[in-house]
SENU-510495 format. One record per residue (C-alpha): residue number from 1; residue in three letters; y, z, x. Coordinates in steps of 0.05 Angstrom, whole numbers. Layout:
% SENU-510495
(NUM, "ala", (Y, Z, X))
...
This chain:
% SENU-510495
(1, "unk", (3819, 2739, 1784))
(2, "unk", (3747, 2732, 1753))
(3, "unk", (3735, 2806, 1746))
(4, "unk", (3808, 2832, 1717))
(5, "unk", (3791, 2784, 1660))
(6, "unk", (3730, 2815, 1653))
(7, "unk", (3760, 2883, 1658))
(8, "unk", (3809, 2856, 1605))
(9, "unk", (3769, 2832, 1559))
(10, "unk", (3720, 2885, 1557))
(11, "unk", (3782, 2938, 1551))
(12, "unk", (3805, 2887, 1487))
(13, "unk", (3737, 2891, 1462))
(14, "unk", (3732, 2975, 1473))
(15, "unk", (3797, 2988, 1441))
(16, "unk", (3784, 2946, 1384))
(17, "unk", (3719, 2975, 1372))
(18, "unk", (3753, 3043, 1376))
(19, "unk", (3797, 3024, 1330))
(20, "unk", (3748, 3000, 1278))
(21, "unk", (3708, 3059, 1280))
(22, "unk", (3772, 3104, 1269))
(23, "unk", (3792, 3054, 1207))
(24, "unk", (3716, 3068, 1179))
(25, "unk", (3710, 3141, 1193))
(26, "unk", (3790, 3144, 1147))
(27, "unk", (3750, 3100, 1092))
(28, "unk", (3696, 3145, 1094))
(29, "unk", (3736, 3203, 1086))
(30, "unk", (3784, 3173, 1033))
(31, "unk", (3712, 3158, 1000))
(32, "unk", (3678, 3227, 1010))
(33, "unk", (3747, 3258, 981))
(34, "unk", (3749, 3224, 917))
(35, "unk", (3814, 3192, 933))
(36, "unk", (3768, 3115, 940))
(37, "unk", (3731, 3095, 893))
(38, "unk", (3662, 3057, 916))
(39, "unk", (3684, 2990, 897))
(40, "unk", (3750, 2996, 931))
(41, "unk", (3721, 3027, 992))
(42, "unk", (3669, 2962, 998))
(43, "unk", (3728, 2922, 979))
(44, "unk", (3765, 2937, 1038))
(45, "unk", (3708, 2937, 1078))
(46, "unk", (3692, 2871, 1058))
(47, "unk", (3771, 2844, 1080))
(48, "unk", (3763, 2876, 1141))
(49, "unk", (3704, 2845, 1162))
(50, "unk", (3723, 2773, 1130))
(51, "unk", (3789, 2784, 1182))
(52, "unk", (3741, 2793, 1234))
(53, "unk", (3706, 2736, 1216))
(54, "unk", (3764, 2689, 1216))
(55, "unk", (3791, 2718, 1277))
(56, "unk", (3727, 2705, 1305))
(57, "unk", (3714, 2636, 1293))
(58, "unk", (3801, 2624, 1308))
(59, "unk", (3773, 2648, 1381))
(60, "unk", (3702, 2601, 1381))
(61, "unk", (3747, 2537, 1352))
(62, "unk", (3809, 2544, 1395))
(63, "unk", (3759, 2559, 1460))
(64, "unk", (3719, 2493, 1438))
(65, "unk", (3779, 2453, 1434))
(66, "unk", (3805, 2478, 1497))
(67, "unk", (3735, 2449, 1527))
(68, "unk", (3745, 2383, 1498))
(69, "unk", (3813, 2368, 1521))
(70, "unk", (3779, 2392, 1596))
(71, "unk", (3728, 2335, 1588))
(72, "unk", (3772, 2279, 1563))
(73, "unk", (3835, 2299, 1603))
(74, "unk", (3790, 2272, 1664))
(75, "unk", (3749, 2208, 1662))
(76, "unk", (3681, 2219, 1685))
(77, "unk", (3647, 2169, 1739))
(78, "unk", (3578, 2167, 1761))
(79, "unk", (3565, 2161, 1824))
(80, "unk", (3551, 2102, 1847))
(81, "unk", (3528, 2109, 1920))
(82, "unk", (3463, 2158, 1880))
(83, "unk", (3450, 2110, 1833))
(84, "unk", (3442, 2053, 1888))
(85, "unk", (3395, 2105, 1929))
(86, "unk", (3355, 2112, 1862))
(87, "unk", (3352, 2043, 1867))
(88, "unk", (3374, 2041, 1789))
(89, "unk", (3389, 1985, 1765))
(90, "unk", (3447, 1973, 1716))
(91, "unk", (3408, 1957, 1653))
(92, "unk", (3370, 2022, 1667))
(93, "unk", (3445, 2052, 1673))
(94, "unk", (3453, 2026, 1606))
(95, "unk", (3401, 2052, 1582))
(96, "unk", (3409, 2124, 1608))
(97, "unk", (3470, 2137, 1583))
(98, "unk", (3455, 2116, 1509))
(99, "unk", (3391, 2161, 1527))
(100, "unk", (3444, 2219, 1537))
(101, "unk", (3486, 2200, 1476))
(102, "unk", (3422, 2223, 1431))
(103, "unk", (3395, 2152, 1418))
(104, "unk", (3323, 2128, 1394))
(105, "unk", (3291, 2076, 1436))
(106, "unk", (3305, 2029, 1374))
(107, "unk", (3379, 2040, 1367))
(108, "unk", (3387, 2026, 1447))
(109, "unk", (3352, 1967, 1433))
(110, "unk", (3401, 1941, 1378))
(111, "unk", (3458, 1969, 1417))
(112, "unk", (3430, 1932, 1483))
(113, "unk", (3415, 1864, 1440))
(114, "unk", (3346, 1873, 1480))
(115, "unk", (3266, 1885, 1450))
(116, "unk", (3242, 1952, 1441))
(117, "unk", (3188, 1938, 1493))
(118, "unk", (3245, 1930, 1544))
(119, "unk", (3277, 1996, 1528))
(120, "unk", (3202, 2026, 1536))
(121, "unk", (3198, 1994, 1598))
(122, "unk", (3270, 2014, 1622))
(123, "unk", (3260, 2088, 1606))
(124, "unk", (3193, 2090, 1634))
(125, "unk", (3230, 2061, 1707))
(126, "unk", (3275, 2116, 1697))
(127, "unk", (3221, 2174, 1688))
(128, "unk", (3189, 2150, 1754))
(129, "unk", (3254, 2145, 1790))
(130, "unk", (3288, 2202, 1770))
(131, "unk", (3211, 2243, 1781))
(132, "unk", (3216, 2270, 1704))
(133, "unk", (3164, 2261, 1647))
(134, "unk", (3207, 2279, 1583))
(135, "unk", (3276, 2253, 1551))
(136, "unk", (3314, 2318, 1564))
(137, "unk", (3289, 2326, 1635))
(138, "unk", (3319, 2264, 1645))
(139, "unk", (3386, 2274, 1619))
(140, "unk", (3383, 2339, 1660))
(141, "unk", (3364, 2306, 1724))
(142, "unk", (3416, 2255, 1721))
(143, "unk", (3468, 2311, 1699))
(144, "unk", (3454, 2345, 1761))
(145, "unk", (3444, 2281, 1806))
(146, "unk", (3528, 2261, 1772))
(147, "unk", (3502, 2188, 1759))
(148, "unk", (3518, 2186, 1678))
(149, "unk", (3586, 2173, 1656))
């Protein structure tokens, strides 16, 4: 199933291309023969490629919303049984998972209602359990390990 979209999409993607290069070389020669003038031969390339362009980005957006329905059409739990066998706590849960929404150590604090000396302390616990020195390594780890919702 995999493969004939592959082989699809890469016959889509030749026959397209084929197709361009035909439209360009008839440009060319409506150019070359005087029956174009420069500024109308740019001009169409310029449509053409602005089509291709919106086309383009129709594809990326529809694609990207297609991925977000995916992730909210089922609820995401961590696992529970690997956070226990972490021995992480649910503070240092918390904490994670604002860690993965992109926050600084002072906006988990406000969000937490806690110092900024217990978030320190919190993601420090975390680095050692989860065997990770850096932010992103972290979010990774737990990522792989399923325990952030």
């Amino acid at each position: 199933m995999y493969l004939d979209k592959v082989k699809k999409n890469i016959l889509i993607y030749a026959t397209s291309m084929g197709g361009l290069l035909i439209l360009f070389k008839w440009m060319e020669y409506q150019y070359v023969s005087h029956r174009l003038g420069m500024e109308m031969y740019l001009g169409l390339a310029g449509v053409l490629f602005l089509g291709i362009g919106i086309f383009v980005g129709y594809l990326f957006y529809r694609g990207s919303q297609q991925k977000k329905l995916e992730q909210t059409s089922e609820p995401h739990l961590p696992d529970t049984q690997k956070l226990d066998e972490l021995k992480i706590s649910q503070r240092e849960s918390e904490v994670l998972n604002l860690l993965v929404k992109g926050y600084s150590n002072q906006e988990i604090a406000d969000q937490l209602f806690i110092s900024i000396h217990t978030v320190k302390s919190h993601v420090a616990n975390l680095y050692s359990k989860l065997d990770v020195k850096r932010r992103t390594q972290a979010i990774q780890k737990a990522k792989e390990l399923n325990i952030i919702s």
